[in-house]
N, C-alpha and C positions, 0 to 999 in steps of 0.2 A: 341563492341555493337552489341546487334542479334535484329535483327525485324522481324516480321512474322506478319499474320494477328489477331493471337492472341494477340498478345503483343500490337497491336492499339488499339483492343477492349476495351483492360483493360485500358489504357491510358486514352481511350474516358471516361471510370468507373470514372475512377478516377477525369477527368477532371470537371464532371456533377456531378454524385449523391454523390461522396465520396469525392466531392471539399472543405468542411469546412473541415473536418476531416485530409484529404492531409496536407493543408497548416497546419493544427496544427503537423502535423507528420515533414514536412519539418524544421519549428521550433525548435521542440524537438530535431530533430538531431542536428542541429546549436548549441542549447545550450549545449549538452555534447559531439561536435566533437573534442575538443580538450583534452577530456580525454581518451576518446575512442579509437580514431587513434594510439596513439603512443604504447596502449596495443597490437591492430594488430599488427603494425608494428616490433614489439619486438618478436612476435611467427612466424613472416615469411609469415605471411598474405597477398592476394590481398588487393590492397585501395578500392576496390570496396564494400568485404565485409564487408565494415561498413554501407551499404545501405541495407544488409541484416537483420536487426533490425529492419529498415522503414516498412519494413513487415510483419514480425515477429509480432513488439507489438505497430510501430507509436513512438519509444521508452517514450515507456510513462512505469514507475516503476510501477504501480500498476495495469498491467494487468493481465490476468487471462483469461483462455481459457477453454471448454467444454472438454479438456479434463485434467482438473487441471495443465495444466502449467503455468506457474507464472513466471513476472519480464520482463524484456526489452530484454531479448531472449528466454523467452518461453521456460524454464527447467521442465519439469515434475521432480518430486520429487526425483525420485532412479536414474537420469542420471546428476542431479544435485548434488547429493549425493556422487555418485562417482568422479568426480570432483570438490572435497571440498568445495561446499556449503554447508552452515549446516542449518538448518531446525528443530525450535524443540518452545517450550514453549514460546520462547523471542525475537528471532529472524528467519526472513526467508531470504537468505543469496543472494536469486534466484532474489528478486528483488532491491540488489546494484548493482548500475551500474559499481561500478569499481569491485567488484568482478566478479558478474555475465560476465564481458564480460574477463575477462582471463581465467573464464573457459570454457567461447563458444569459443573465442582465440583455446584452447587446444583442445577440442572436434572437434573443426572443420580440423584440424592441425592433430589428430591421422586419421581422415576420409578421408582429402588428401594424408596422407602415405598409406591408405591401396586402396583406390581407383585409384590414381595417376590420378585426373579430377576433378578440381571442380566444373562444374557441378553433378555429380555425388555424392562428398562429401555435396551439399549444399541437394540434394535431400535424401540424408539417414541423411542429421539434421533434416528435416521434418520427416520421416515414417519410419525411424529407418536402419541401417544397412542390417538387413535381408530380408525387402521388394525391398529394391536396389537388392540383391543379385540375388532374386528368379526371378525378370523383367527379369535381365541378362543372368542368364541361362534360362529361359523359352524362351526368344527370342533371345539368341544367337548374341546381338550384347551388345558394352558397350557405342552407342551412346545414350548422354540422349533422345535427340529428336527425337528418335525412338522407344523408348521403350514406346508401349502404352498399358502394364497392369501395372501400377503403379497406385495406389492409387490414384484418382479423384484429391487430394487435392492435391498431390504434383505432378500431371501433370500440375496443372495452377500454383505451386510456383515458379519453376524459371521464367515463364513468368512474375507475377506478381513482380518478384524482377523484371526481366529487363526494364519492365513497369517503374514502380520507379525510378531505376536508370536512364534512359533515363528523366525523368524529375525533378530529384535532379540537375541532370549536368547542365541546362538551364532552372528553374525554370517559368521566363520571357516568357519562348518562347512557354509553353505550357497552359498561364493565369493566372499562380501563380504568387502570390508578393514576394518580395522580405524578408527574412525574415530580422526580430530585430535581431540587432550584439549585441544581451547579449550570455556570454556564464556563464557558474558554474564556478564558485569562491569558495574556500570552505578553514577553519581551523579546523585543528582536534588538538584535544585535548584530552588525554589519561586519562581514568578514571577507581580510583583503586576503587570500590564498585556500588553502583545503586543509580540513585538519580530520581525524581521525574522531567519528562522535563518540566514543568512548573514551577519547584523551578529554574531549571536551565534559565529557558527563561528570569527571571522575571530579574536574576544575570545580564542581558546583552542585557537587552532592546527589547527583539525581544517577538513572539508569540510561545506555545508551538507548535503551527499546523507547526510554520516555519522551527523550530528543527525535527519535524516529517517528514516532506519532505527534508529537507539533510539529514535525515537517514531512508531511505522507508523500510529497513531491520527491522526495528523496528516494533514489532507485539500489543507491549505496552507501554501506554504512562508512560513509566518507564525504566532504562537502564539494563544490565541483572544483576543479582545478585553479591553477594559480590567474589564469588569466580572465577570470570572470571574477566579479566581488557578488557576497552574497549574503541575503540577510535570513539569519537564524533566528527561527522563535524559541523560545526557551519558558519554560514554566513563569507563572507570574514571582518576579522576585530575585528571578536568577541571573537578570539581561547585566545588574551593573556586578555583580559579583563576576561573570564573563568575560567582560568588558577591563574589568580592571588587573585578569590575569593573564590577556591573552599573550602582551608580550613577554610572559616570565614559561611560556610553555618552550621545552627544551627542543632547541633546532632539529633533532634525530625525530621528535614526535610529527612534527610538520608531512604534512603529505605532501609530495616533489612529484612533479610530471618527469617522465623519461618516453624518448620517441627516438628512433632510429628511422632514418630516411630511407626509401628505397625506389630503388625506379622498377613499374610494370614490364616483365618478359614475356616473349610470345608465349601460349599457353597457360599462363597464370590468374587464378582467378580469387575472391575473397575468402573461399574456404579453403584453398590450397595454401596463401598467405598467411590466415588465422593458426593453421595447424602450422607451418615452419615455425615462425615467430611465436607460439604457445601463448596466443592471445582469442580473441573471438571474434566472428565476423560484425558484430552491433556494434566493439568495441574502434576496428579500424572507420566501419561507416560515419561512427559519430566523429573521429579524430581528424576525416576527411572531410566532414559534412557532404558525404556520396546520395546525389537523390536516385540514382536507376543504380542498383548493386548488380547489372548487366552489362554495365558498358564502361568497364574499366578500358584504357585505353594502352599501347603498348607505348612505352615509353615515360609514359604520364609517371609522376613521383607522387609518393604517398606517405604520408608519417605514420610508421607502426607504434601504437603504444604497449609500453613494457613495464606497466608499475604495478606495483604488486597490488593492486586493487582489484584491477581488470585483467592481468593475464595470468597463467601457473608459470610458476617460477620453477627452474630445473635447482634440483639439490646440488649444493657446492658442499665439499670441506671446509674449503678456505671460509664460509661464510657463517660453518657454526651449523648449516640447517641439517636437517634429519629426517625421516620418517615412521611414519606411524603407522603400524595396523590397528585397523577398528579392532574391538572387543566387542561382543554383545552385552548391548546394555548401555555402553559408553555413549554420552553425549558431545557434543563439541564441547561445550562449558567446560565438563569434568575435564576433556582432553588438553584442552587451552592451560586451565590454574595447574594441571600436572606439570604441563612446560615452563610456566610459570610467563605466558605469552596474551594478549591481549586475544579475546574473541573474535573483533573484526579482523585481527591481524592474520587469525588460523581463515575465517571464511575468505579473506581477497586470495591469502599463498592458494588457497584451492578451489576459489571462483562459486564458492557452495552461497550462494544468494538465491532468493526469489522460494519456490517449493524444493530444492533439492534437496534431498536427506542422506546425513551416511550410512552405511551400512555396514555388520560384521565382512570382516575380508579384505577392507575399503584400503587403500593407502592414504596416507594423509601427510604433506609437505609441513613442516615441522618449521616456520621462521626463526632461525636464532636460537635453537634451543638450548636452555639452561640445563636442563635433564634430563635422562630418559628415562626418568622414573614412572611407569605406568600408573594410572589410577584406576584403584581397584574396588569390588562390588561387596562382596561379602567378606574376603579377607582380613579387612582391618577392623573389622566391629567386632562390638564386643557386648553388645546387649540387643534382645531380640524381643520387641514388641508385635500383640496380635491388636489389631486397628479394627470395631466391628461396621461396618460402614454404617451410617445414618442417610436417612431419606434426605433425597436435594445434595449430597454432599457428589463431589468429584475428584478425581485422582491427584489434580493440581493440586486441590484443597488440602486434600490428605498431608500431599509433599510437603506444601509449606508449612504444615503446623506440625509436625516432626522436625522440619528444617533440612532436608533431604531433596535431591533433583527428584522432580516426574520420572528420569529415565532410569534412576534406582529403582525404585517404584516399580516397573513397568518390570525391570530386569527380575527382580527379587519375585513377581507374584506372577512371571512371562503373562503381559497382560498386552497383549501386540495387535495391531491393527485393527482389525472392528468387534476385539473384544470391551465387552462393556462390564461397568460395577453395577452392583443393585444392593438395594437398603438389605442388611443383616450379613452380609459378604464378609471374611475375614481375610484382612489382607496385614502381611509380614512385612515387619518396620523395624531393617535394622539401624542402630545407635551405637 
């Protein structure tokens, strides 16, 4: 354990302005420290560097850094790539936790063969190999703690790791609580095609959002296509309840690939394609497996994909669909159970994944619709609650203990974008 006056400083950081955030990092590692560790321990790993995640990403799956690194150790794309994560249309492979860490496992493991120091090796995980290199010959020594041309950010990373580590070790002693002894539980279950994670939620009682967090590798709320087999984690408990339903799921539910062949014409390019074909250009790269999206060639043949996960589907008669205006207030939820249509089924007809939000005015492609019975905000209640808010308490919280969407909520009290609740607030709950 190294102390210095830097290493207090960050401490103090961490103890004051970064104190909620901390304790939720201290957590995160609890819950996946027993998946974690034994992948170290198997590559020949210090115990320590499993605290090197705590800073990395707070191990939290869905993070993301300014400079596109992604997942609970911060893989930029082409270093993740080389150590077989894959990254492509259906899955980002950066933010599983059991993969992503046998290949930081490895990565870190080729960088203490060629270093022989780990500090050194944890410093070229941050800034890459060749900025360690040039420190060490420009200044002529190979201690870390001495080399001060190294890139600003990874002169404070190992402090900040040891920051960390020094109060992982004794949580207690620096004003942290103690964490909740939940750790990840998880059944996988091997799936030969793609299925829709909410056909699959509904199979086994949980939510599709719960499926989507045991699998944060998932880019879509759908599993990848038929020609790849894939294994699904599923809450502890659920794998054989899955397992024993999956061939009673009804053929129409099954996700189906569809691709229409084409050959490249002079002038044609992947945005010119994406928009004929009402699909995306990420969608044709992955279907192609295109590494330069520059040098399509003329003639060259390309499979468009056309399913309604990944492209906008144009409205048919013949097909039953329809369309929607947004209302304010209206959430996808409310608009899906109005049509009486599955949620992932409203986000692929209209490609609304990732942060896209809808908004009043919006059109919205309708799958199949049953009816076009709008759903409505205030009209059909018929009892009006005043809610006084309580300290710590949130608009979510509100929602569900009424049993009411957030975006009621939200509609009913116009509580929109960086308006905030405060304790003794009265906010309108209609029932």
């Amino acid at each position: 354990m190294v102390t210095s006056p830097k290493i207090e400083r960050i401490i103090k950081y961490f103890q004051t302005k970064q104190k909620v955030s901390f304790q939720q990092w201290l957590q995160n590692a609890d819950y996946y420290e027993e998946i974690v560790r034994p992948i170290l321990k198997k590559e020949g790993l210090p115990e320590y560097i499993f605290y090197l995640a705590l800073i990395e990403s707070g191990y939290k799956t869905n993070a993301y850094s300014h400079a596109h690194a992604a997942g609970p150790w911060q893989f930029i794309a082409s270093t993740g790539a080389y150590y077989g994560l894959k990254r492509n249309w259906w899955v980002d492979e950066r933010r599983d936790i059991v993969k992503a860490t046998i290949a930081a496992a490895q990565y870190l493991s080729d960088l203490h063969d060629y270093f022989d120091d780990w500090y050194l090796a944890m410093a070229a995980y941050n800034c890459g190999k060749l900025n360690v290199l040039r420190a060490i010959r420009r200044e002529g020594t190979r201690d870390y703690w001495k080399l001060r041309t190294l890139p600003r950010e990874t002169r404070n990373y190992i402090p900040s790791f040891m920051a960390g580590l020094n109060i992982a070790k004794n949580p207690e002693k620096f004003g942290f609580k103690e964490t909740i002894d939940t750790k990840w539980e998880f059944d996988e279950v091997e799936l030969n095609g793609s299925y829709e994670l909410e056909t699959l939620a509904k199979m086994v009682g949980v939510t599709a959002k719960e499926l989507k967090e045991h699998n944060p590798e998932l880019r879509r709320w759908v599993t990848p296509p038929d020609e790849e087999t894939y294994q699904l984690r599923l809450p502890k408990g659920k794998g054989n309840i899955l397992a024993a339903k999956l061939k009673d799921i009804p053929k129409g539910e099954k996700h189906v690939q569809e691709f229409v062949s084409i050959r490249v014409s002079r002038g044609q390019n992947l945005s010119y394609l994406a928009k004929k074909y009402g699909t995306t250009v990420s969608a044709i790269v992955s279907a192609n497996n295109i590494r330069n999206m520059n040098q399509l060639k003329i003639g060259q043949y390309l499979r468009i994909p056309k399913n309604s996960y990944y492209t906008h589907q144009y409205v048919s008669k013949k097909s039953g669909n329809g369309i929607h205006t947004v209302k304010k207030g209206e959430s996808l939820y409310e608009i899906a159970r109005a049509y009486g249509i599955s949620l992932s089924s409203l986000r692929s007809r209209n490609n609304l994944y990732g942060r896209r939000f809808i908004y009043p005015g919006q059109k919205l492609y309708i799958p199949g619709a049953k009816t076009t019975t709008q759903s409505s905000s205030k009209d059909n209640t018929n009892k009006k609650v005043i809610h006084v808010v309580k300290k710590g308490e949130s608009l979510s919280e509100i929602a569900d203990q009424y049993k009411v969407s957030l975006s009621k909520v939200r509609y009913w009290n116009n509580i929109y974008g960086r308006k905030f609740i405060y304790p003794g607030q009265k906010v309108t709950i209609y029932q």
